[in-house]
C-alpha positions in Angstrom: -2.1 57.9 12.9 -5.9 58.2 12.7 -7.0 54.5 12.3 -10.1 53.6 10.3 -13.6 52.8 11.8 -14.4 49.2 11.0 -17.9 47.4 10.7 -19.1 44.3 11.1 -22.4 43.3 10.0 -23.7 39.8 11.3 -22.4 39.0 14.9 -22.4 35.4 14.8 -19.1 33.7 15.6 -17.1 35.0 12.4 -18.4 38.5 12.8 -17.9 38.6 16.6 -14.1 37.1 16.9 -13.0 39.7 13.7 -14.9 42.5 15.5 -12.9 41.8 18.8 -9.8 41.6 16.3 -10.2 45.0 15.3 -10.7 46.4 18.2 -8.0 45.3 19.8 -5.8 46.5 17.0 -7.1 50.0 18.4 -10.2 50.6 15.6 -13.0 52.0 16.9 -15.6 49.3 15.8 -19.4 49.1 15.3 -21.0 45.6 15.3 -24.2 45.6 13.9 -26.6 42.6 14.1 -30.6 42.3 12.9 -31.4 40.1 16.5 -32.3 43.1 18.5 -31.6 41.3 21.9 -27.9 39.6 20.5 -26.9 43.1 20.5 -28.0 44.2 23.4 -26.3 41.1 25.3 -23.2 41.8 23.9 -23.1 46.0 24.8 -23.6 44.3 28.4 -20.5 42.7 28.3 -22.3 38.9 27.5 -20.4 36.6 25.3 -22.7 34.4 23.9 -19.9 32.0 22.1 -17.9 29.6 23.4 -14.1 30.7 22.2 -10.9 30.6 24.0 -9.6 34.4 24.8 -12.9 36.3 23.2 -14.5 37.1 26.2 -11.3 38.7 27.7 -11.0 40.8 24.6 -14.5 42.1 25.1 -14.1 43.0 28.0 -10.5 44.3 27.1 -11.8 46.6 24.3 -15.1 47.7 25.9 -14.5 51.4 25.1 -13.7 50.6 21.4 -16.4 48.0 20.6 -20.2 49.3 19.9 -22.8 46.9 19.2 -25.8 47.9 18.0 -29.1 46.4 15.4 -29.5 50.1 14.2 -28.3 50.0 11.0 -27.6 53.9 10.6 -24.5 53.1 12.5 -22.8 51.6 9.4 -22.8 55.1 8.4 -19.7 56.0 10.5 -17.9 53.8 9.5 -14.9 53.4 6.4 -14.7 49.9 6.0 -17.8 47.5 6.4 -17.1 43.4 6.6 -20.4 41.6 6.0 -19.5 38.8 8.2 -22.5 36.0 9.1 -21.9 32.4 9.5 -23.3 30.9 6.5 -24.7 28.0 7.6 -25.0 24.3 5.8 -27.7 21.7 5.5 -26.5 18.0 6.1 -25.2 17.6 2.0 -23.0 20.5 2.7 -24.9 23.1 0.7 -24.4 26.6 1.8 -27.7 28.7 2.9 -26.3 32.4 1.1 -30.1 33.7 2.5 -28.6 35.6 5.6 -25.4 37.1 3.5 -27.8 37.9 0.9 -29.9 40.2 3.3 -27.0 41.9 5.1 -25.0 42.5 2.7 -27.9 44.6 1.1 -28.3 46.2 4.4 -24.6 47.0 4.3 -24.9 48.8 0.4 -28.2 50.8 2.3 -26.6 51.8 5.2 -22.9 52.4 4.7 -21.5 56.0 2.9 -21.1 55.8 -0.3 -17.5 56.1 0.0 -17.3 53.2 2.3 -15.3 49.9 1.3 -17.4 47.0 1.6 -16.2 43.6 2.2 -17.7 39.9 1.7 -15.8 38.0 4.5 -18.2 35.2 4.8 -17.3 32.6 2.8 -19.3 32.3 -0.2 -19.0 30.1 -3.8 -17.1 31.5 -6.9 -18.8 33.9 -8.5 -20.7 35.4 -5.6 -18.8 38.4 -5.0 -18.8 39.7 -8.9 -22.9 38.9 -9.0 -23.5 41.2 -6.3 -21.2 44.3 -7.3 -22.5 47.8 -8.0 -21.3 50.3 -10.0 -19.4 53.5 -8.2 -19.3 50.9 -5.2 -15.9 49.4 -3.3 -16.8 45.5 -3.1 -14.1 43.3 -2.4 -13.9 39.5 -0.9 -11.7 38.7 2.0 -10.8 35.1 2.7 -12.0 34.0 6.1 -9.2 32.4 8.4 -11.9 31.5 11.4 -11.2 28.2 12.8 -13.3 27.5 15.7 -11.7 26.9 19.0 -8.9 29.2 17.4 -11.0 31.8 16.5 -9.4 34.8 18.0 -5.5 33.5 17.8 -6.3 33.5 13.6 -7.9 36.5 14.1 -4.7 38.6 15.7 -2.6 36.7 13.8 -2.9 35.4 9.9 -0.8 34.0 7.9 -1.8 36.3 5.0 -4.6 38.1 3.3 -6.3 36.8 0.5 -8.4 39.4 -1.2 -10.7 39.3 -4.3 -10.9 42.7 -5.8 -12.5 43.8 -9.6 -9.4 45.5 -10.0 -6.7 43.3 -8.9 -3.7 45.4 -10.1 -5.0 49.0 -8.6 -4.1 50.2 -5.4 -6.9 49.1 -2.1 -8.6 51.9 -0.9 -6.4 53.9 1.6 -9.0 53.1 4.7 -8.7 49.3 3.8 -5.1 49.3 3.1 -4.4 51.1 6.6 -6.8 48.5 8.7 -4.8 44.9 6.5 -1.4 47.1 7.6 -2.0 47.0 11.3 -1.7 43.1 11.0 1.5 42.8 9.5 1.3 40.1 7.3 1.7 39.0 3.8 -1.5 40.3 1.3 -2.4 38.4 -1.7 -5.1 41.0 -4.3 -6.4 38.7 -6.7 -9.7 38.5 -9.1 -12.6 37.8 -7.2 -13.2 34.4 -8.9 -9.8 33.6 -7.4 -9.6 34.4 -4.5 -13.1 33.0 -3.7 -11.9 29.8 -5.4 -8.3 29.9 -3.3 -10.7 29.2 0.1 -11.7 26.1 -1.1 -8.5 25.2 -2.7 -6.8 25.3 1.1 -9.7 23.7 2.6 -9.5 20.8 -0.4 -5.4 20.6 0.3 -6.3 20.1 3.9 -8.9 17.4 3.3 -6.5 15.3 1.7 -4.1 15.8 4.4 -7.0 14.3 7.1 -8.0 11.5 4.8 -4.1 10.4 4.2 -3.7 10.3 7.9 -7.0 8.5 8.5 -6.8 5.9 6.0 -3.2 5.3 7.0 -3.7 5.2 10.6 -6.3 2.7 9.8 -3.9 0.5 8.5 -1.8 1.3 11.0 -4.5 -0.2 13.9 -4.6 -3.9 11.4 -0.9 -4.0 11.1 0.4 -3.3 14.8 2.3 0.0 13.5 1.9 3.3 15.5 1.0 6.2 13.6 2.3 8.6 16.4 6.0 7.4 15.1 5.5 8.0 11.5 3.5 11.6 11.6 7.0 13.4 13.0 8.6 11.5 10.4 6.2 13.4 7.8 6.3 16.5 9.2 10.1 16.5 8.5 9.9 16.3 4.9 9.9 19.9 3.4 7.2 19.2 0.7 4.8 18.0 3.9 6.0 20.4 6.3 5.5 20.8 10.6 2.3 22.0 10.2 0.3 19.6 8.1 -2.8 17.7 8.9 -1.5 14.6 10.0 -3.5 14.1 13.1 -6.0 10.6 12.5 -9.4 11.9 13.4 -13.3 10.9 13.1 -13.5 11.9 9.6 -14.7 15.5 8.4 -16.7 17.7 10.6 -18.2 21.1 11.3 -19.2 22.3 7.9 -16.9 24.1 6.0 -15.2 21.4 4.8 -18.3 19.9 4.0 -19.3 22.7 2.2 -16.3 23.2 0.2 -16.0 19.7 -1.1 -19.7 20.0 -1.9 -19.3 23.4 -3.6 -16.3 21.5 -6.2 -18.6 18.4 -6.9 -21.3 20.8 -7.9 -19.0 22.9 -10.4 -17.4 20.0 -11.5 -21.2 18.2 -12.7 -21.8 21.7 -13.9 -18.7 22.6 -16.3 -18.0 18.7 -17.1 -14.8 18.5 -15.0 -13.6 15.5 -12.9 -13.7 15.6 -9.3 -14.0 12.2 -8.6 -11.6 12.1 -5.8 -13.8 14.8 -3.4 -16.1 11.8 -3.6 -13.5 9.0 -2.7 -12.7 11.8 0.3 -16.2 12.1 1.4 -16.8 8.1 1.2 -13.4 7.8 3.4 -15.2 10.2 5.9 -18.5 8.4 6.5 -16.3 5.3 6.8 -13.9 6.8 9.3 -17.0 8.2 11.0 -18.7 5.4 12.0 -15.4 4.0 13.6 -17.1 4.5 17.4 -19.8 2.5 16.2 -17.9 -0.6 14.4 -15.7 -0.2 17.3 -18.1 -0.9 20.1 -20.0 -3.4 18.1 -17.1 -5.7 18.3 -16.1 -4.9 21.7 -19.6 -4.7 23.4 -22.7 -4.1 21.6 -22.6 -7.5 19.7 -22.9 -9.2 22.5 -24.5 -7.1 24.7 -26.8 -4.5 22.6 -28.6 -2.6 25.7 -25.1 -1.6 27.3 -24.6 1.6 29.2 -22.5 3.4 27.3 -21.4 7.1 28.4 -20.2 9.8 25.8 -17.3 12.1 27.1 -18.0 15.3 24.6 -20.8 16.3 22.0 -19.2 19.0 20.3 -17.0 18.1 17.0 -13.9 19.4 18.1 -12.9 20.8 21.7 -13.0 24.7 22.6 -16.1 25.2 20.8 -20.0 24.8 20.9 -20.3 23.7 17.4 -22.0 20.4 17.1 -22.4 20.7 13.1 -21.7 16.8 11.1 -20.2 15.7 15.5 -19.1 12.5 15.0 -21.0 11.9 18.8 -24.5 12.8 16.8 -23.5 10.3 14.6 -22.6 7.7 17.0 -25.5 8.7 18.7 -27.8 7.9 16.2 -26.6 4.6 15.8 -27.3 3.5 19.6 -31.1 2.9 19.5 -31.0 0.0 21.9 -27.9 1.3 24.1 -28.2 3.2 27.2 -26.6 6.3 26.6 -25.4 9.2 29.0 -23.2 11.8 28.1 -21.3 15.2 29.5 -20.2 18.0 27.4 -18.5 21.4 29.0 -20.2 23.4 26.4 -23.8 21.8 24.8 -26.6 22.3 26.6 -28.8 18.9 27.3 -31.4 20.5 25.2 -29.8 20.0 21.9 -29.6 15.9 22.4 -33.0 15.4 24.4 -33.4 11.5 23.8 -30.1 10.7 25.8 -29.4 11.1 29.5 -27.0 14.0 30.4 -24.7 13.7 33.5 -23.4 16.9 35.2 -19.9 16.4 35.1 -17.7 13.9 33.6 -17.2 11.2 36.8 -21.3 11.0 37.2 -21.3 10.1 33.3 -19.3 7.1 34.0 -20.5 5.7 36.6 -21.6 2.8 36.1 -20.8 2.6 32.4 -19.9 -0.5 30.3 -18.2 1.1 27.7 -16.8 4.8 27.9 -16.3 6.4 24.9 -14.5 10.0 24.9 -15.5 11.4 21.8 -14.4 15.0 21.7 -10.9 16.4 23.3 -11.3 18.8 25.8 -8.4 19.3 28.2 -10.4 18.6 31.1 -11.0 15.1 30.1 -7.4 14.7 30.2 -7.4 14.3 33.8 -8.9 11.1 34.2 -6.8 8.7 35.8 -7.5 5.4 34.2 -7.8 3.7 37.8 -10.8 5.8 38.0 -12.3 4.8 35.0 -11.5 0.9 36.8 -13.5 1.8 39.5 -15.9 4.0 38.6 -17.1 1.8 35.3 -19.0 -1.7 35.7 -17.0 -2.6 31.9 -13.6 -2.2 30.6 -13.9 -1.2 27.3 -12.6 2.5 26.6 -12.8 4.2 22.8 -10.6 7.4 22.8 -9.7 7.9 19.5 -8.0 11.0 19.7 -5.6 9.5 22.2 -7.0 11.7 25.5 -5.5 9.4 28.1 -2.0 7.8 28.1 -2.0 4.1 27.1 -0.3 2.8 28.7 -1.5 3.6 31.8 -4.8 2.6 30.8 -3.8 -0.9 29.4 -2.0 -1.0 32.9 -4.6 -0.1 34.6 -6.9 -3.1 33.3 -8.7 -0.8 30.4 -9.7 -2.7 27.1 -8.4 0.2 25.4 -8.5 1.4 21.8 -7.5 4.6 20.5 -7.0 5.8 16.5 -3.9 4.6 14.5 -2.3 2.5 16.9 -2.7 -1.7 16.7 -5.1 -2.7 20.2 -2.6 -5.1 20.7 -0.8 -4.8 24.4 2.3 -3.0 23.9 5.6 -4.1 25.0 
């Protein structure tokens, strides 16, 4: 079977990880960005993201990948994703500038006969605004989750795609490239099925804010929200995978972006939404737990305490530092002493703090550790080391990094998310 030759246009970390994607499904692919030298690092073999398994598959699929800022190349090619991040300012409002540019470079460059595809995510309405006559347009839902990027890539669930004509057949090129996945596809209006990405990110916000403001109450009350999430996860209208894991409120800016997107067509068409803003108020609050938290165990008392950050980045297994609860807590520590490691950040992107070059040097000396993002290596920490090494006690890992035990053993003032402070048994 002759398989189709796929673009991507806009090599940023959605473009890259579905380029890789496609070439490993055996596509010959062309990945075409504007940033002259981005391209050229990458046809060296350079990865210039930080994503679990995507350098491998570079590597891997050398022979199948081209990557290139000439954008004649598109010509080759029967499918073309338009694929850019689309990046957020701090209210969640989505900067279309970049997918605005490529995508016309993407109706220039492509054959006529060439499907086109919208991939980034973009707000209702987008897709039909920017669809020519005699042209294939269609909207893919994006399934990029960053740290995962490459494993959703392989491997989605299904494929959600907005079409003009949801009841004719997909093109046979674009039909043959979903096929090589083997999973479910989903052809809707274009309205819809830009609308049905931000319907699953909305379903998922309310999951993290259940779980947050329970585990709250969970922390006051001496309950332990690790015993009641299995107990969810076994109800068949919840289900094994939901979002039931208390975190630092919402971060990295899709979610963000899709609650904003709602409130704005909401104000717009007169329709409520006033629970996106009871979400978003549960978020800042949640948030700013690090900071309440060391207030009452430290900074009350002792407001110029050396206080060392384990992690920048808002989740682990990325470089994405978009709406990082650290930032925040950062911002918040004008009189502390603050030193901090991160795996993946470099010290250039927090210049007012001092950096440390590996995690034991960060808390040396520290009164207060706080470990902020969950990478695996900070799972090795023995809490006796954090005894010795720290001049304080007090520990803050809300995403439950260490085992608690052992660190209450050990002589930690220990507090982690959704689980009472209180000494166990």
């Amino acid at each position: 079977m002759t398989l189709p030759v796929i673009g991507y246009v806009g090599l940023t970390h959605l473009g890259l990880n579905s380029a890789a994607a496609g070439a490993e499904r055996g596509c010959h692919v062309v990945g075409f960005d504007p940033n002259d030298a981005l391209a050229r690092r990458l046809a060296e073999g350079e990865t210039p993201l930080t994503e679990p398994q995507l350098p491998e598959l570079l590597a891997k699929n050398l022979e199948r990948l081209e990557f290139t800022s000439d954008p004649s190349a598109l010509k080759k090619c029967d499918i073309v994703y338009v694929a850019p991040d689309v990046a957020t300012d701090d209210s969640g409002n989505s900067d279309l500038g970049a997918i605005n540019t490529l995508l016309k470079v993407a109706f220039e460059n492509a054959g006529t006969d060439a499907t086109i595809v919208i991939l980034s995510q973009v707000p209702p309405g987008f897709t039909h605004q920017h669809h020519r006559k005699n042209r294939l347009l269609f909207y893919q839902v994006e399934t990029l989750v960053f740290g995962r990027a490459i494993e959703r890539a392989l491997n989605p669930e299904r494929f959600i795609i907005g079409a003009r004509e949801p009841n004719a057949p997909l093109p046979c090129a674009y039909q043959k490239y979903l096929d090589l996945f083997s999973c479910p596809l989903l052809v809707m209006r274009y309205e819809s099925a830009e609308l049905a990405k931000i319907s699953i990110n909305c379903c998922l916000v309310a999951s993290i804010n259940v779980a947050n403001m329970l585990a709250e109450l969970c922390e006051n009350i001496g309950a332990d929200w690790s015993e009641i999430a299995p107990a969810l996860k076994l109800d068949q209208r919840i289900g094994p995978h939901a979002y039931l894991s208390p975190g630092l409120g919402i971060a990295g800016g899709n979610l963000e972006r899709d609650l904003n997107t709602v409130q704005r067509f909401a104000n717009d068409l007169g329709t409520d939404a006033g629970v996106v803003s009871a979400w978003l108020a549960n978020s800042k609050w949640r948030k700013d737990w690090p900071y309440r938290t060391l207030c009452s165990k430290i900074l009350g008392s002792n407001p110029k305490a050396k206080i060392a950050l384990l992690g920048i980045t808002y989740k682990e297994d990325t470089n994405s530092v978009k709406n990082s609860p650290s930032l925040e807590l950062i911002s918040r520590l004008s009189e502390a002493m603050v030193t901090a490691f991160d795996p993946a950040v470099p010290h250039s992107v927090v210049p007012q703090i001092d950096w440390a070059d590996d995690m034991y040097e960060a808390i040396q000396g520290a009164d207060a550790v706080a470990i902020m993002t969950p990478w695996s290596m900070f799972r090795n920490l023995d809490p006796r080391t954090l005894v010795e090494k720290m001049n304080g006690t007090v520990v803050l890992d809300p995403y439950g990094v260490l085992d608690r035990k052992a660190a209450i053993d050990a002589g930690l003032d220990y507090t982690t998310l959704g689980v009472s402070s209180r000494t166990p048994d």
